[in-house]
LUMDREN-153142 format. One record per residue (C-alpha): residue in one letter; x, y, z; residue number from 1. Coordinates in pm, 1 decimal. Layout:
{node A; {X; Y; Z}; NUM}
...
//
This chain:
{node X; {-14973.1; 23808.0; -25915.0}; 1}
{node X; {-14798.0; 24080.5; -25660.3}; 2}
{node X; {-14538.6; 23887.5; -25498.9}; 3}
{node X; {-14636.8; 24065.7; -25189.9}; 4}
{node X; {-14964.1; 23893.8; -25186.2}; 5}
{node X; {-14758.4; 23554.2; -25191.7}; 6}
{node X; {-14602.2; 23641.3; -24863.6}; 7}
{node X; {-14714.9; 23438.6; -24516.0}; 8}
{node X; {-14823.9; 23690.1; -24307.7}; 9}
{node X; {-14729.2; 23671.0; -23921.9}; 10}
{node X; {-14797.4; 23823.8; -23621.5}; 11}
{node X; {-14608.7; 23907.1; -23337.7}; 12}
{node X; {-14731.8; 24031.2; -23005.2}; 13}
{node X; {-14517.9; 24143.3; -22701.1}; 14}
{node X; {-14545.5; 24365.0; -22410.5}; 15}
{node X; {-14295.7; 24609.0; -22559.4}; 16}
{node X; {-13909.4; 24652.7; -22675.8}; 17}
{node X; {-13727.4; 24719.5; -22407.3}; 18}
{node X; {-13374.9; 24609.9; -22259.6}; 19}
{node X; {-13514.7; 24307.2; -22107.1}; 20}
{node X; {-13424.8; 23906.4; -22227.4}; 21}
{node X; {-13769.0; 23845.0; -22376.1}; 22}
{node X; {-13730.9; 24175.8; -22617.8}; 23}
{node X; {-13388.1; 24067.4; -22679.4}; 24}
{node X; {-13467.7; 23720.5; -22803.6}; 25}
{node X; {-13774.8; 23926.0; -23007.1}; 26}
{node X; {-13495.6; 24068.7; -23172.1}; 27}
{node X; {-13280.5; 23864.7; -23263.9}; 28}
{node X; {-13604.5; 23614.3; -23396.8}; 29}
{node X; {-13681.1; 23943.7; -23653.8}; 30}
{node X; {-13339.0; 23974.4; -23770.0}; 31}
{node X; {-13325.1; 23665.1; -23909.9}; 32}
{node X; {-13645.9; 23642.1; -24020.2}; 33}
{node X; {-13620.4; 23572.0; -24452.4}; 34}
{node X; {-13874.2; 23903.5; -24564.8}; 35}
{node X; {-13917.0; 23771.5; -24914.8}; 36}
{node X; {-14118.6; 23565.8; -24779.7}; 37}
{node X; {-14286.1; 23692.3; -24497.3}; 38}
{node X; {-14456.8; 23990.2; -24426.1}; 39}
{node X; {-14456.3; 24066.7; -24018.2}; 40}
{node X; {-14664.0; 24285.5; -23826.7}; 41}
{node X; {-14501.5; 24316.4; -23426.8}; 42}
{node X; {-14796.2; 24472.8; -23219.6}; 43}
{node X; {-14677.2; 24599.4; -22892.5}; 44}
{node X; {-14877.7; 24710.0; -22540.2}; 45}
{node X; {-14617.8; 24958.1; -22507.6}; 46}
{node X; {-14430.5; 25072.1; -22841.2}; 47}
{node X; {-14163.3; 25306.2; -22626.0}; 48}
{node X; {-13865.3; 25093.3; -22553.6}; 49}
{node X; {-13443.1; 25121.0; -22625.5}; 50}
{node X; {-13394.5; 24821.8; -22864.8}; 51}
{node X; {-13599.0; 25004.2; -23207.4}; 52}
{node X; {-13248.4; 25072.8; -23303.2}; 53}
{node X; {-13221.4; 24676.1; -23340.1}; 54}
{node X; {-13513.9; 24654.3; -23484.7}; 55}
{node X; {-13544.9; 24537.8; -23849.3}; 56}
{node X; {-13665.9; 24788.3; -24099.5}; 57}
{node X; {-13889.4; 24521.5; -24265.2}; 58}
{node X; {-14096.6; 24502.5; -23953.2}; 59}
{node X; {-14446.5; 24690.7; -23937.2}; 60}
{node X; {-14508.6; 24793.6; -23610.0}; 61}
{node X; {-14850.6; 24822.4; -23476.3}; 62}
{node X; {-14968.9; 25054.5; -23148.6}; 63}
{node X; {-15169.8; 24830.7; -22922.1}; 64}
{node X; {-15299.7; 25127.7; -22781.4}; 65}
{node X; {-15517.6; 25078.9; -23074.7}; 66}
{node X; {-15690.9; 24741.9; -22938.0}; 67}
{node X; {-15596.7; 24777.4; -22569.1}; 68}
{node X; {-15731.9; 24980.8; -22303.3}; 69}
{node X; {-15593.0; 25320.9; -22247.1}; 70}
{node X; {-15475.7; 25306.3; -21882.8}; 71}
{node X; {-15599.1; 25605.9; -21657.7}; 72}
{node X; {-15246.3; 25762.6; -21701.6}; 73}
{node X; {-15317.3; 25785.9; -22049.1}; 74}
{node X; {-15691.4; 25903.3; -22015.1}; 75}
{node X; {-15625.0; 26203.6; -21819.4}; 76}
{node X; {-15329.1; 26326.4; -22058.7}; 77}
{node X; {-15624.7; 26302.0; -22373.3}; 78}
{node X; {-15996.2; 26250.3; -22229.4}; 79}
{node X; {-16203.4; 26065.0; -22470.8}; 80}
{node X; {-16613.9; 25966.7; -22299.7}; 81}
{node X; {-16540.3; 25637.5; -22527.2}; 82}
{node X; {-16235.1; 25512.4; -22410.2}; 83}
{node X; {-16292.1; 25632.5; -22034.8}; 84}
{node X; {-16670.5; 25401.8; -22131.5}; 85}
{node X; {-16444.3; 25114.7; -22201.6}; 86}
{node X; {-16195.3; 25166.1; -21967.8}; 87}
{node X; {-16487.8; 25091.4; -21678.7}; 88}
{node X; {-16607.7; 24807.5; -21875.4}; 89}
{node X; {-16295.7; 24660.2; -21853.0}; 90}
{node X; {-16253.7; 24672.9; -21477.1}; 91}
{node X; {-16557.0; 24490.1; -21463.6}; 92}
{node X; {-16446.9; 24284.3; -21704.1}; 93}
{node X; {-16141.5; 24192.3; -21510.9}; 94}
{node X; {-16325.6; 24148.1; -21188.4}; 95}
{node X; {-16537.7; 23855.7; -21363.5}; 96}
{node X; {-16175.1; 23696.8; -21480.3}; 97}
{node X; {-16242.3; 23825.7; -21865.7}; 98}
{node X; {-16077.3; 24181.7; -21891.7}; 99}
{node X; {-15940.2; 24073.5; -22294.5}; 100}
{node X; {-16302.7; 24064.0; -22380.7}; 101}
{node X; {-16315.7; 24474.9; -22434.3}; 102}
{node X; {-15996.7; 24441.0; -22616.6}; 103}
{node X; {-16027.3; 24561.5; -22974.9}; 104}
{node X; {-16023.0; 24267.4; -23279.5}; 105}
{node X; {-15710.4; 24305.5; -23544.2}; 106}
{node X; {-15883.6; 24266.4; -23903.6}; 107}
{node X; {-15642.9; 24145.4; -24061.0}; 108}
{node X; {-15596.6; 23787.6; -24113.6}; 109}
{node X; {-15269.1; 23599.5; -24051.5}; 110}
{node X; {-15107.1; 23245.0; -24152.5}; 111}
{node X; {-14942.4; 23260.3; -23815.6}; 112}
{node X; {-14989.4; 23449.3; -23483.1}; 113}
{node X; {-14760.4; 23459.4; -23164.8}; 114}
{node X; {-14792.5; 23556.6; -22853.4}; 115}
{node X; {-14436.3; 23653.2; -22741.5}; 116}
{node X; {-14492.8; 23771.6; -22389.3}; 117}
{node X; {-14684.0; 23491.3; -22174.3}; 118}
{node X; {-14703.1; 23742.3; -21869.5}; 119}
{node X; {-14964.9; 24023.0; -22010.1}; 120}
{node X; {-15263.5; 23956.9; -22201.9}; 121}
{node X; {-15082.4; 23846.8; -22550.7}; 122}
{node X; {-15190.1; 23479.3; -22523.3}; 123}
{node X; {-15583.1; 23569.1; -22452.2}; 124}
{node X; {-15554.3; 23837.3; -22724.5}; 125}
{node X; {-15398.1; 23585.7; -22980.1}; 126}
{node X; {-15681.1; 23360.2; -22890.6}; 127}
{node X; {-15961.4; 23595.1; -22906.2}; 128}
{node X; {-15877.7; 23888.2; -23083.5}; 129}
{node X; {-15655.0; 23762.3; -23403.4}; 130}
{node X; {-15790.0; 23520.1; -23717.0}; 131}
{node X; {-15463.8; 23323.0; -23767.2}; 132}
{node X; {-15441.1; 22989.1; -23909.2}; 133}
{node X; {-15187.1; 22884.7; -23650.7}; 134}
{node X; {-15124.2; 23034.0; -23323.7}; 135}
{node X; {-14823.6; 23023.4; -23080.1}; 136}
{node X; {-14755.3; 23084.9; -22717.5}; 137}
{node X; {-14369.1; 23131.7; -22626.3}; 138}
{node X; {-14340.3; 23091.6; -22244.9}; 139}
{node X; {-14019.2; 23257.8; -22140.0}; 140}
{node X; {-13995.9; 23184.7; -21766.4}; 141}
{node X; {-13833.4; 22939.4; -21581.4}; 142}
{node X; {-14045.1; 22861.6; -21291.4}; 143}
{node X; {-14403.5; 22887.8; -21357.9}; 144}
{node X; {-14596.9; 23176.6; -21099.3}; 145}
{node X; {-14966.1; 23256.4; -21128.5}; 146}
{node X; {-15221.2; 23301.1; -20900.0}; 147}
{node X; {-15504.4; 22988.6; -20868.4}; 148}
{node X; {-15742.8; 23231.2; -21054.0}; 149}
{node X; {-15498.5; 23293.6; -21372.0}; 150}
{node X; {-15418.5; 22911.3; -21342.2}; 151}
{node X; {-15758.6; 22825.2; -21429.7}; 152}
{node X; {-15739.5; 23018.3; -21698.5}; 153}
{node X; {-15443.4; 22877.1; -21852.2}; 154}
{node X; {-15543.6; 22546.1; -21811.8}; 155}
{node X; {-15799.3; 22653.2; -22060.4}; 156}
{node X; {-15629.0; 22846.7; -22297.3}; 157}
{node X; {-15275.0; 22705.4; -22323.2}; 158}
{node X; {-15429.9; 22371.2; -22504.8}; 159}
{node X; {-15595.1; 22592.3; -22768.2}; 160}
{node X; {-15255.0; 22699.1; -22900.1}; 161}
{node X; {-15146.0; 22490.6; -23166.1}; 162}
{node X; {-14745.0; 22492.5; -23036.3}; 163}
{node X; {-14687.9; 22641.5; -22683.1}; 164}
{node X; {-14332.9; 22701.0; -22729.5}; 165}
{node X; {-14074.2; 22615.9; -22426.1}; 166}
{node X; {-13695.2; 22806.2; -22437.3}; 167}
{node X; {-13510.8; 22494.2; -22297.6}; 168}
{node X; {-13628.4; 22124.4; -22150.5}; 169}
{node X; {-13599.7; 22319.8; -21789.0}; 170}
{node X; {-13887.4; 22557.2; -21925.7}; 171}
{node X; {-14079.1; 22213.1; -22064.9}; 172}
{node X; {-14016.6; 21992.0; -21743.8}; 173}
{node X; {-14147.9; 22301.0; -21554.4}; 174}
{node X; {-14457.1; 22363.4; -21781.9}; 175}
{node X; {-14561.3; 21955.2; -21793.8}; 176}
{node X; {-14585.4; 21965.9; -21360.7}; 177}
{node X; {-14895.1; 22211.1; -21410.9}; 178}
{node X; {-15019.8; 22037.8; -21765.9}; 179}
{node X; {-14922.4; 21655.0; -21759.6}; 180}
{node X; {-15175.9; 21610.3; -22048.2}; 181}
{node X; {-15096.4; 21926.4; -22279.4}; 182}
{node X; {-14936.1; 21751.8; -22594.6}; 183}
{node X; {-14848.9; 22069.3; -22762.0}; 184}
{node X; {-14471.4; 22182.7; -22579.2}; 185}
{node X; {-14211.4; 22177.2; -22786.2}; 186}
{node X; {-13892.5; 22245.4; -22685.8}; 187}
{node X; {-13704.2; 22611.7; -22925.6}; 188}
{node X; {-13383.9; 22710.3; -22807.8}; 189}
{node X; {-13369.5; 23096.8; -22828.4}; 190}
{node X; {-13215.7; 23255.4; -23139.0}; 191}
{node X; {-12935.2; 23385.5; -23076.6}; 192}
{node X; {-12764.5; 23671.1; -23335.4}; 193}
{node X; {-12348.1; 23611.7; -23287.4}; 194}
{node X; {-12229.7; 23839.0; -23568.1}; 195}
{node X; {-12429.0; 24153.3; -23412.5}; 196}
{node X; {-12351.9; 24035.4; -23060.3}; 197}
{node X; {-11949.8; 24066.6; -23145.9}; 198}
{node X; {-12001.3; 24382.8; -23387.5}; 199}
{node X; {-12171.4; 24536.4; -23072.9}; 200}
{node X; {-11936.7; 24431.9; -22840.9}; 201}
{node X; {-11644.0; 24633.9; -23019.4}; 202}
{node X; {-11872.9; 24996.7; -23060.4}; 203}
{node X; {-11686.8; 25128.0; -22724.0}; 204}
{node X; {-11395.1; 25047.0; -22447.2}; 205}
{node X; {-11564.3; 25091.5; -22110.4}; 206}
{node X; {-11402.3; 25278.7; -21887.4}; 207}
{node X; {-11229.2; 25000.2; -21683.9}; 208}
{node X; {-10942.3; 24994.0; -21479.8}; 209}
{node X; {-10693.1; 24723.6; -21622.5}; 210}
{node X; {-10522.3; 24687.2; -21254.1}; 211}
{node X; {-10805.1; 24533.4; -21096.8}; 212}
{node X; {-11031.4; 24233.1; -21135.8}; 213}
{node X; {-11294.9; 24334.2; -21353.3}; 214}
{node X; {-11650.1; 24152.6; -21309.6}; 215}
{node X; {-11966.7; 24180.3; -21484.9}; 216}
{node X; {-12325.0; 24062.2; -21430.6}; 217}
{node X; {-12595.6; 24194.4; -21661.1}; 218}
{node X; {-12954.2; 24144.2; -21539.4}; 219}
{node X; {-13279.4; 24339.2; -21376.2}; 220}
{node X; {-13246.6; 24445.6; -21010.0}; 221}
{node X; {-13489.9; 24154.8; -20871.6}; 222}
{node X; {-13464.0; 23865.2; -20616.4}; 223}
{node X; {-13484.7; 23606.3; -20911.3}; 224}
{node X; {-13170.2; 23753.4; -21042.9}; 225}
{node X; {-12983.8; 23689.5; -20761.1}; 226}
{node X; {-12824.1; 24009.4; -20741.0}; 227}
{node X; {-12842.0; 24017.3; -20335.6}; 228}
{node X; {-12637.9; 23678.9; -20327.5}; 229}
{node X; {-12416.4; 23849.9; -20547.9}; 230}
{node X; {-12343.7; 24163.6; -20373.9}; 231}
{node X; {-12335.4; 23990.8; -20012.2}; 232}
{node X; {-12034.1; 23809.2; -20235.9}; 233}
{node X; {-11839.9; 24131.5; -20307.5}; 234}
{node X; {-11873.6; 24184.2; -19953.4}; 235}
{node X; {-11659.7; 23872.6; -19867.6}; 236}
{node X; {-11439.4; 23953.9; -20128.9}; 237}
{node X; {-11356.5; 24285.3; -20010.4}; 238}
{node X; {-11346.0; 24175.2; -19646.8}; 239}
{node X; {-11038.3; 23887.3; -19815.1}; 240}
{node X; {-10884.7; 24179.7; -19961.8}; 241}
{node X; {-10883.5; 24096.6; -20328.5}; 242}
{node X; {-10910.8; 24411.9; -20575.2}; 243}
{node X; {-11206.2; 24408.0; -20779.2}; 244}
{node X; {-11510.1; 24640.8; -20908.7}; 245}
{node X; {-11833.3; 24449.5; -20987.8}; 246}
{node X; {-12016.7; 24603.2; -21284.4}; 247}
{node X; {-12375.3; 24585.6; -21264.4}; 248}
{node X; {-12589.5; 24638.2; -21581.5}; 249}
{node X; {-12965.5; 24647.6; -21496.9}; 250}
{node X; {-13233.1; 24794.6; -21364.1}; 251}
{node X; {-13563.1; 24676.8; -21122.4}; 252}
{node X; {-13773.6; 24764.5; -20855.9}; 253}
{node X; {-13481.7; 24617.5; -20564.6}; 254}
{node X; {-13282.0; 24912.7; -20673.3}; 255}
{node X; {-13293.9; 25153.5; -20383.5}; 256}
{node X; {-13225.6; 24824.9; -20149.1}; 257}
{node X; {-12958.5; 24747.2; -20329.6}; 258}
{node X; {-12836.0; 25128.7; -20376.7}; 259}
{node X; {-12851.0; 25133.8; -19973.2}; 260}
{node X; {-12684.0; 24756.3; -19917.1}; 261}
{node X; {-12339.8; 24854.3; -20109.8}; 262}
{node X; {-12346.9; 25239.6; -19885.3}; 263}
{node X; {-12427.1; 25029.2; -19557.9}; 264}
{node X; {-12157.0; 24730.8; -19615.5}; 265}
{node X; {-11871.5; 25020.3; -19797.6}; 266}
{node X; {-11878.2; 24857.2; -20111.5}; 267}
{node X; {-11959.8; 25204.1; -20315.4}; 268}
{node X; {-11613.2; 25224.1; -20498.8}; 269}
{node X; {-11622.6; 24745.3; -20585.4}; 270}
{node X; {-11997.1; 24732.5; -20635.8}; 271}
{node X; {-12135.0; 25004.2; -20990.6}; 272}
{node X; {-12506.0; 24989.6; -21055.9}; 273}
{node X; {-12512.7; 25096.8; -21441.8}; 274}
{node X; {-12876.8; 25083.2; -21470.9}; 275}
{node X; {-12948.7; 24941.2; -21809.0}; 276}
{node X; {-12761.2; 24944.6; -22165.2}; 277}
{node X; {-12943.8; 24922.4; -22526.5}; 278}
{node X; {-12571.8; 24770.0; -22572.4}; 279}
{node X; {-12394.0; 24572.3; -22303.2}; 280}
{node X; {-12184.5; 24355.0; -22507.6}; 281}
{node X; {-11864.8; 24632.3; -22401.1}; 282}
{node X; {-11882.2; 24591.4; -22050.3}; 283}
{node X; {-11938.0; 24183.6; -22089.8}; 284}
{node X; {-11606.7; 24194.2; -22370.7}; 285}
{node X; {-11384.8; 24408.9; -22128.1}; 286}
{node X; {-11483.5; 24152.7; -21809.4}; 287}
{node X; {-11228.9; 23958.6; -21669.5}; 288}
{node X; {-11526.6; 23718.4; -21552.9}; 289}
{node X; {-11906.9; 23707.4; -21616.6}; 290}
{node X; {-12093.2; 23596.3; -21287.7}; 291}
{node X; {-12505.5; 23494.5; -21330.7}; 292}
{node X; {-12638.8; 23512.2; -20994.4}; 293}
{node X; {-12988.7; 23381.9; -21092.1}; 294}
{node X; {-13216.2; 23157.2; -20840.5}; 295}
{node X; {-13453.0; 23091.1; -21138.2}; 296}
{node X; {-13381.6; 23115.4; -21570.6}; 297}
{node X; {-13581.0; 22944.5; -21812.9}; 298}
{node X; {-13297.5; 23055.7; -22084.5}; 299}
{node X; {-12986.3; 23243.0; -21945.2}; 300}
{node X; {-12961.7; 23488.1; -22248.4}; 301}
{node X; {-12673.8; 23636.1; -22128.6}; 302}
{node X; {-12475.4; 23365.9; -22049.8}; 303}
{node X; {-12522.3; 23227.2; -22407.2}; 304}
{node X; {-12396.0; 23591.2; -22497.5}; 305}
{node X; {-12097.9; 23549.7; -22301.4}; 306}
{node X; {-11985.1; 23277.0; -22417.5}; 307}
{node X; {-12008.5; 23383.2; -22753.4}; 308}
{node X; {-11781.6; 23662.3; -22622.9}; 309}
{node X; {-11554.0; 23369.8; -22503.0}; 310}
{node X; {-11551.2; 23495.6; -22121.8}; 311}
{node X; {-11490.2; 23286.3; -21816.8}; 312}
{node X; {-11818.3; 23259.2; -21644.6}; 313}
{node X; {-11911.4; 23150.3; -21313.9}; 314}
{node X; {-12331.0; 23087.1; -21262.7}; 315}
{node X; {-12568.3; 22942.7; -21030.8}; 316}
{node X; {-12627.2; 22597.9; -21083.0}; 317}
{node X; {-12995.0; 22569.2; -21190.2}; 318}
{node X; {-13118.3; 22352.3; -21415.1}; 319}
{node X; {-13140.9; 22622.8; -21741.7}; 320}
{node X; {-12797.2; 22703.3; -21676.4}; 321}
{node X; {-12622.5; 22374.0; -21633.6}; 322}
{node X; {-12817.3; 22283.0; -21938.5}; 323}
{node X; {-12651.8; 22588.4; -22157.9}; 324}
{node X; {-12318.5; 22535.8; -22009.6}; 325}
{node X; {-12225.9; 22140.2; -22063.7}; 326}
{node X; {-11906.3; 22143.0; -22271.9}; 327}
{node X; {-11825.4; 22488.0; -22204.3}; 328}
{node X; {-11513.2; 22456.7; -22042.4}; 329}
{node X; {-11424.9; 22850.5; -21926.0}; 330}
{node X; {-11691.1; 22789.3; -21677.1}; 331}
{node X; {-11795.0; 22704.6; -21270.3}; 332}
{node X; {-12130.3; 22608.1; -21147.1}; 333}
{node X; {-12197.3; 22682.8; -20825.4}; 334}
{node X; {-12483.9; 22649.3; -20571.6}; 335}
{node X; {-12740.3; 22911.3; -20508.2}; 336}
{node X; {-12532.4; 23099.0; -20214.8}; 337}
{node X; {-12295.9; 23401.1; -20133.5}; 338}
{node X; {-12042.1; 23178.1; -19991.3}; 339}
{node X; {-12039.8; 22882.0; -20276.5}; 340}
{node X; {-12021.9; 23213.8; -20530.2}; 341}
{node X; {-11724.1; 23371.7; -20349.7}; 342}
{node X; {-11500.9; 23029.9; -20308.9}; 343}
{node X; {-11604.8; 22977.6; -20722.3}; 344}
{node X; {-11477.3; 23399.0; -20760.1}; 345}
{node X; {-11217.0; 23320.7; -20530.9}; 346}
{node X; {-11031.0; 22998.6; -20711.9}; 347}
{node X; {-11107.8; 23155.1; -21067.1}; 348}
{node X; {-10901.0; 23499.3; -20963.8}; 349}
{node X; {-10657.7; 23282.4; -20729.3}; 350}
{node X; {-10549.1; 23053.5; -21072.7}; 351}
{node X; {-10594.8; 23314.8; -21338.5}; 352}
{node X; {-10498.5; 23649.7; -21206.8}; 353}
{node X; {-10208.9; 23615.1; -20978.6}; 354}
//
């Protein structure tokens, strides 16, 4: 018999592979992944992204654009009377609350099926579109924000799954509000890779300057990142005098706010907008703290990464958080606020770097 054909076949399917937590965690899942005895198919929405690099060799990646529907973007750049047929179809589709019903089926049969982005149309297409034996939702967010009309749709699909899988009990507790009677939550923590975290974090020395207080935060440029509370912090540090520059890895849609908040408040040469790394493990190895800002985190990735890169952190005390760092003792916890962050920055720099 070919020992291929003795293989469990899975099925991945994500939004895409970029620097974000969700691809991260994607990662790190695949890397460990024993491919003796698996084969695994990852089909994307969107297959350009900076983590392929990561990606595992043994992984067979699959162009959604395949099974999806080309966006008009995409139509105008290669016309096709088909896909420009289907493309209507599915706006009237989507108008009558079905749009994954134009979606293309996968022929292949699988032994297990995820859908590893709960945001896009993954779960529906895992549902609808794949022949799996078992099938898997992983819901990565820590507060749970959809419109009445996609609610109603969850509350049908999310019991079809056999295992709707929750990153931490803050994640479950949040889920079991909206579906007290859904018996299939579990509780995964995320996978986390520590060996390729510290390799990674020793490719390059950032180009930081020893004689002041370094800081790092790494996340996207959004209000649930918190990175306003943490720049109106720098501003309070600044205004106390202390010497600092605040690295910020990340990118988002608040950028130009942001961008215009640090010119506005002279914070250009304490507060660095990066945009974001394939590899930010330097800049979080070089810091002389790690600050997470966030107002909501179903699974602080990054935190978990710092601490494997044994860094004093200081985060916002929601519930993911708190969760990931009990017994961590190079750590402060402090409330959802400029002024809470700035006393926490404050003491840390105060009893550690004068």
């Amino acid at each position: 018999m070919d020992k291929n054909s003795e293989k469990k076949n899975i099925l991945f399917v994500c939004i895409g592979i970029n620097t974000g937590g969700i691809e991260r965690v994607l990662i790190n899942i695949l890397n460990i992944i024993d491919y003796s005895k698996y084969n695994v198919d990852l089909l994307l929405w969107n297959v350009n992204g900076d983590l392929y690099k990561f990606l595992n060799s043994s992984v067979n990646v699959i162009d959604g654009i395949k099974y999806r529907v080309k966006s008009m973007s995409e139509l105008k750049k290669q016309f096709s009377l088909v896909e420009c047929l289907r493309y209507l179809l599915f706006i009237l589709f989507n108008y009558i609350g079905i749009p994954w019903k134009i979606f293309r089926k996968i022929k292949k049969n699988y032994d297990i099926a995820i859908a590893f982005s709960h945001y896009d149309y993954s779960p529906i297409f895992v549902l609808d579109k794949v022949c799996s034996l078992k099938k898997y939702l992983w819901f990565h967010n820590g507060k749970y924000i959809f419109s009445k009309k996609q609610h109603n749709i969850n509350k049908k699909i999310y019991r079809k799954f056999d295992k709707v899988i929750c990153v931490s009990e803050a994640v479950y507790d949040e889920l079991k509000k909206f579906f007290p009677n859904n018996n299939n939550f579990v509780i995964r923590y995320n996978d986390i890779d520590k060996d390729s975290i510290i390799k990674q974090s020793l490719e390059f020395n950032p180009d930081f300057d020893k004689n002041k207080i370094n800081i790092v935060t790494v996340g996207r440029l959004f209000q649930d990142k918190g990175i306003d509370i943490a720049l109106a912090c720098a501003k309070r540090l600044l205004a106390e005098n202390y010497d600092f520059i605040w690295y910020f890895v990340g990118d988002g849609g608040m950028r130009k706010e942001y961008e215009e908040y640090i010119v506005s408040n002279n914070l250009n040469k304490n507060c660095i907008l990066l945009r974001s790394k394939s590899n930010p493990y330097p800049y979080m190895k070089c810091a002389n703290i790690y600050v997470q800002p966030s107002r909501i985190e179903s699974f602080g990735l990054t935190v978990t990464e710092a601490m494997i890169l044994n860094k004093f952190i200081i985060a916002s005390s929601v519930k993911a958080l708190e969760e990931q760092l009990k017994g961590y003792n190079n750590s402060i916890l402090c409330d959802i606020n400029a002024d809470s962050m700035f006393i926490s920055i404050k003491s840390t720099i105060d009893n550690y770097y004068h």
